[in-house]
C-alpha atoms as one frame of an Amber mdcrd trajectory, in Angstrom:
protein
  63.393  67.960 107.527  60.574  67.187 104.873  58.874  64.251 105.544  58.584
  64.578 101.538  61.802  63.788 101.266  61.969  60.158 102.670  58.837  59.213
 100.166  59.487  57.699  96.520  58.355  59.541  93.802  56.026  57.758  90.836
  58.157  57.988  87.377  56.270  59.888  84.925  55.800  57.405  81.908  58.102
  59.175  79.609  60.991  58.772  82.459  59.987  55.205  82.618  59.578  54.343
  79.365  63.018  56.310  78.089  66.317  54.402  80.016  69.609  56.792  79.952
  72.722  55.619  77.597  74.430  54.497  81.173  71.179  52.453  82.360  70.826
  51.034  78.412  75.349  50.224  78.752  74.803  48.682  82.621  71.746  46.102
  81.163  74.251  45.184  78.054  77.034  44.864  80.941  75.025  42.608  82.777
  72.910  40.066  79.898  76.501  39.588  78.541  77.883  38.464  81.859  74.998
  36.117  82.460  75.332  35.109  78.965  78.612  34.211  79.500  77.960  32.562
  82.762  75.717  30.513  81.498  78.022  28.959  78.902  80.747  28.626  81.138
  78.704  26.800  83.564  77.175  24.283  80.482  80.853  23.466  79.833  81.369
  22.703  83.860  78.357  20.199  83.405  79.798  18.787  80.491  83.244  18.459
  81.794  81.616  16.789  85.117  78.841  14.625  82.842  82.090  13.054  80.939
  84.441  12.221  84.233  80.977  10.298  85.842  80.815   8.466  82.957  84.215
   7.358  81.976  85.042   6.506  85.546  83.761   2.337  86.069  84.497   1.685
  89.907  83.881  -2.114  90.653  85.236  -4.067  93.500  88.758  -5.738  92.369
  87.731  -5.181  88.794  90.697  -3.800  86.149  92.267  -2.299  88.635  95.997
  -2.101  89.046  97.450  -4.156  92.141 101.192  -4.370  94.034 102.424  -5.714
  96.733 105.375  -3.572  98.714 106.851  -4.341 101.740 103.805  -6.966 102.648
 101.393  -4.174 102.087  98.815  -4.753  99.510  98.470  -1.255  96.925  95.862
  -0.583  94.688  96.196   2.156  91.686  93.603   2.715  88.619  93.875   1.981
  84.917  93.808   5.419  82.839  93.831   5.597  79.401  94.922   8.806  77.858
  91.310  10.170  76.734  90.213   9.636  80.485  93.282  11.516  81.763  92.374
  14.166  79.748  88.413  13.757  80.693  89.134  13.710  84.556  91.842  16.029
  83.982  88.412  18.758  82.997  86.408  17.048  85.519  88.810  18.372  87.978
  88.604  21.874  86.628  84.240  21.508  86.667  85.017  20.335  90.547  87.395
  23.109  91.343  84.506  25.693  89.766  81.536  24.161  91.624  83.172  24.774
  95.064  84.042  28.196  94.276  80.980  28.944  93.112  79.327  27.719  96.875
  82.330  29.288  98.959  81.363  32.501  97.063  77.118  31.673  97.381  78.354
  31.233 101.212  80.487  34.615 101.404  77.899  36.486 100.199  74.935  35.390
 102.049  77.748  35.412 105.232  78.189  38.888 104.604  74.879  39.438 104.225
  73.962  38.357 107.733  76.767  40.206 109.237  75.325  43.640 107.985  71.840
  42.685 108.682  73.230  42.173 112.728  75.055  45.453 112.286  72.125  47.354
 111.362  69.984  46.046 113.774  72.643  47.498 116.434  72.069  51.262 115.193
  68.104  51.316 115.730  67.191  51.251 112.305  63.810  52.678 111.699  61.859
  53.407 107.905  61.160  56.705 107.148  59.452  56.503 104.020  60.629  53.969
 102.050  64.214  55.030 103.563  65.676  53.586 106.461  67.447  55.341 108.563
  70.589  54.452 111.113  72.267  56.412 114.212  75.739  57.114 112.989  76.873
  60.555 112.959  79.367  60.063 109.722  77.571  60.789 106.740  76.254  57.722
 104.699  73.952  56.382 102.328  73.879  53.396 100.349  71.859  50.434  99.121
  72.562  47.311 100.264  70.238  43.861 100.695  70.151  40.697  97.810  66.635
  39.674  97.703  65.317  42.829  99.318  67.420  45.862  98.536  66.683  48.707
 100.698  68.306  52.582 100.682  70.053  53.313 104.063  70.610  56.533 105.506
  73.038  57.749 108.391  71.124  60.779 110.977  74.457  62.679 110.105  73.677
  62.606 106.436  70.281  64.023 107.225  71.338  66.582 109.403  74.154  67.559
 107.069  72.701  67.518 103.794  70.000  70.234 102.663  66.516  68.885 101.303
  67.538  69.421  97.410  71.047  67.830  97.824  69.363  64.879 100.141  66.455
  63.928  97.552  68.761  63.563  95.173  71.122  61.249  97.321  68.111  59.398
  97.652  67.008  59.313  94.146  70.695  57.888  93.177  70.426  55.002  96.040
  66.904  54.096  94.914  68.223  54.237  91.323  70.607  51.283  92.684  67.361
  49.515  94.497  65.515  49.692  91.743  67.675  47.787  89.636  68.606  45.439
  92.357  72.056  46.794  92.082  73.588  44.656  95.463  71.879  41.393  94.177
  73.612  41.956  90.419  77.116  42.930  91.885  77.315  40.196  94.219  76.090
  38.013  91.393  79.235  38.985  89.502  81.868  38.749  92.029  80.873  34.885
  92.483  80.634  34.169  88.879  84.068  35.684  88.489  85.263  33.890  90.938
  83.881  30.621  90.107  84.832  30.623  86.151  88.165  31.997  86.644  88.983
  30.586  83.337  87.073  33.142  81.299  88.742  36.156  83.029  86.304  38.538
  81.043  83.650  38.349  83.589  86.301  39.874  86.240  86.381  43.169  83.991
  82.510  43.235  82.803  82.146  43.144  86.527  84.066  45.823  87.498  82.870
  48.080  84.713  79.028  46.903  85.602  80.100  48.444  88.965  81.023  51.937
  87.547  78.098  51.931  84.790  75.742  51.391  87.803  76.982  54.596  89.687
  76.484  56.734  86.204  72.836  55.325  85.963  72.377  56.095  89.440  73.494
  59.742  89.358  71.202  59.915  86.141  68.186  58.674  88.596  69.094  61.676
  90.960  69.857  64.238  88.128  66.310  63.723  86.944  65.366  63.738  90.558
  66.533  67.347  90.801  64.755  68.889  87.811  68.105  68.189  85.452  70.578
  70.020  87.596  73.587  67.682  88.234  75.217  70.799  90.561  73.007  69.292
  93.398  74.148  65.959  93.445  77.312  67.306  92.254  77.308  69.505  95.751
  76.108  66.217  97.967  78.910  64.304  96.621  81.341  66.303  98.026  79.752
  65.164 101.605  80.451  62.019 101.043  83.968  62.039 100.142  86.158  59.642
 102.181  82.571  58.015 103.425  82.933  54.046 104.183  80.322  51.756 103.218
  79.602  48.019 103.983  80.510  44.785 102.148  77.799  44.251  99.821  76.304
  47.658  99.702  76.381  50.346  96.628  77.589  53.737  98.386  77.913  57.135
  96.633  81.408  57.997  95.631  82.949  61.219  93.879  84.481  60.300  90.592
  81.668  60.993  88.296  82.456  64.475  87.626  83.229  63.927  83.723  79.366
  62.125  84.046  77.858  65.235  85.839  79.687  67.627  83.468  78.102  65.954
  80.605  81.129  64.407  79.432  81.109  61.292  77.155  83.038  58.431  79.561
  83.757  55.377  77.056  83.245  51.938  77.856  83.024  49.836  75.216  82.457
  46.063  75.457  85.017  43.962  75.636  83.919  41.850  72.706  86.910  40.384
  71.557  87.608  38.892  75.371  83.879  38.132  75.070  84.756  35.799  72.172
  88.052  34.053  73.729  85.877  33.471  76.795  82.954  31.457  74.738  85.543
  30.105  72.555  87.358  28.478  75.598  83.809  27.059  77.152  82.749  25.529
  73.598  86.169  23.947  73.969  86.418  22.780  77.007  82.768  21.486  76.230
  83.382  19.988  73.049  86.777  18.227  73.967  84.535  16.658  77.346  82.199
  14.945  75.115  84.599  13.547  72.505  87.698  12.743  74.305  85.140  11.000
  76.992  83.758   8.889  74.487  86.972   7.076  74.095  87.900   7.402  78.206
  87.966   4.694  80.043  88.970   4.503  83.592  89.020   1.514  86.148  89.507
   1.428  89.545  88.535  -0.429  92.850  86.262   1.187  96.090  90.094   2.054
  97.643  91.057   5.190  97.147  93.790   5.305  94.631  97.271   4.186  95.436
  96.195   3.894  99.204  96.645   0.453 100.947  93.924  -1.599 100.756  93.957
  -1.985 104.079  92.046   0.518 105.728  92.959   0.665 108.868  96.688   1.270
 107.926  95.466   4.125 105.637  93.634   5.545 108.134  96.424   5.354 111.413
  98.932   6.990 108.313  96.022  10.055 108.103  96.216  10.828 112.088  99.381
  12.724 112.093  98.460  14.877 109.475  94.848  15.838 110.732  96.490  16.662
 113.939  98.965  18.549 112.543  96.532  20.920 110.490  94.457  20.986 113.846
  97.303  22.263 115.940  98.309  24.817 112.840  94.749  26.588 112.666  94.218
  26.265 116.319  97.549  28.182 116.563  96.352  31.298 113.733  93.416  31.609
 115.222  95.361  32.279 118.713  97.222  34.240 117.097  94.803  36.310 115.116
């Protein structure tokens, strides 16, 4: 093999100054999602901003009180507008801790891969590293520091045109921080699951990205898709790990030099700011007529704590003994 092959080649200024119509649709993809992001997480502020403030906790102070069976009960005073302000505080809650479990699944998954990698005696070739596994593979994969992975059965399989371009598409993906952008979506879909426009613009970022990618290898191979065209065909039915950007074969309409539509979904664009303005503007108005009272006991437990606390045993054994079982079983 080349040692060629395995080194990354300087675009000529015309190739980087000129972006394909996929790599122009995959930035548009992607500022609109962040766009959107962005308002959906001022309206999760908001939301959060107005509960703080319409919520007064003071020992003994407004509060509702009752006594039943000898046991002394403690509820808070709501008025409508701070129902409905806590009621989108709970919604700006629910959206921060989706948005860390999905921070934490990421960067989980991240570590896994990096200890699976480090099991198959990665070593750089290039600015390519390359992995013992006899299954042909190649893919991109790493947030902060994306890096183009290659299998020994790939390079043994593949000839030196059909392999640079494999590499060209997976540094296409590197060079555009391609893991970092998808994992970026998949948590911000997650997280703002009330503008459900970000799940599509993330899936079609995902697809866009491949077509920019092959363009990066067609251009790679002197404007001859048949070679990556050929490669692909290698990779069919080829697995890939969580968090990585593999090479997959439905791009043929691309290669062919077929147009492949994908228009943005303004309208859906529009619902999905219209619903964060709202949820925004009906924070800051509603909360300036909220108020809510309540005492340092948790709401409508005893005020005795210890009683609250011996009622809470039998339950936190209970879901003890339940996940102790699954994981037994698992």
């Amino acid at each position: 093999m080349i040692h060629s092959v395995f080194e990354s080649s300087a675009a000529s200024p015309a190739e980087a100054s000129s972006a394909t119509h996929a790599e122009v649709r995959a930035a548009r993809l992607f500022g609109l999602s962040v766009a959107l992001a962005i308002c959906g997480a001022v309206a999760v502020g908001v939301a959060l901003r107005g509960g703080a403030d319409s919520v007064s906790v003071t020992p003994g102070a407004g509060a509702g009180h009752l006594t039943l069976l000898g046991l002394h009960f403690s509820y808070p005073i709501v008025n409508l507008a701070a129902g409905v302000v806590l009621v989108l505080a709970a919604l700006g809650a629910a959206v921060v801790a989706l948005a860390l479990r999905g921070v934490l699944r990421e960067l989980r998954a991240s570590r896994t891969f990096a200890r699976a990698m480090r099991a198959r005696n990665v070593r750089p070739r290039g600015d390519v590293f390359v992995f013992d596994d006899q299954r042909a593979q190649a893919f991109c994969a790493g947030l902060l520091r994306p890096r183009v992975y290659l299998s020994t059965g790939a390079a043994a399989l593949l000839p030196e045109d059909e392999l640079r371009a494999v590499l060209a598409h997976e540094r296409g993906h590197r060079d555009r921080s391609d893991p970092l952008r998808i994992a970026f979506g998949r948590v911000i879909a997650r997280a703002l699951f009330f503008m459900p426009v970000l799940t599509r613009l993330h899936d079609r970022y995902c697809s866009i990205a491949e077509l920019a990618a092959d363009d990066a290898a067609v251009r790679a191979s002197g404007g001859s898709p048949s070679v990556l065209a050929s490669a692909m065909l290698v990779f069919e039915g080829a697995t890939h790990p969580d968090g990585s950007v593999g090479i997959a074969p439905e791009r043929v309409d691309h290669l062919l030099g077929r147009d492949v539509p994908s228009p943005l979904p303004l309208a859906l664009a529009a619902i999905a700011l219209a619903s964060a303005v709202l949820i925004a503007l009906a924070a800051w108005q509603v909360g300036l007529a909220a108020t809510a009272r309540a005492t340092f006991n948790l709401p409508l437990l005893s005020t005795q704590p210890c009683i609250a606390m011996l009622a809470l045993i039998p339950g936190a054994l209970g879901a003890f003994a339940v996940g102790y079982l699954r994981r037994v079983a698992s």
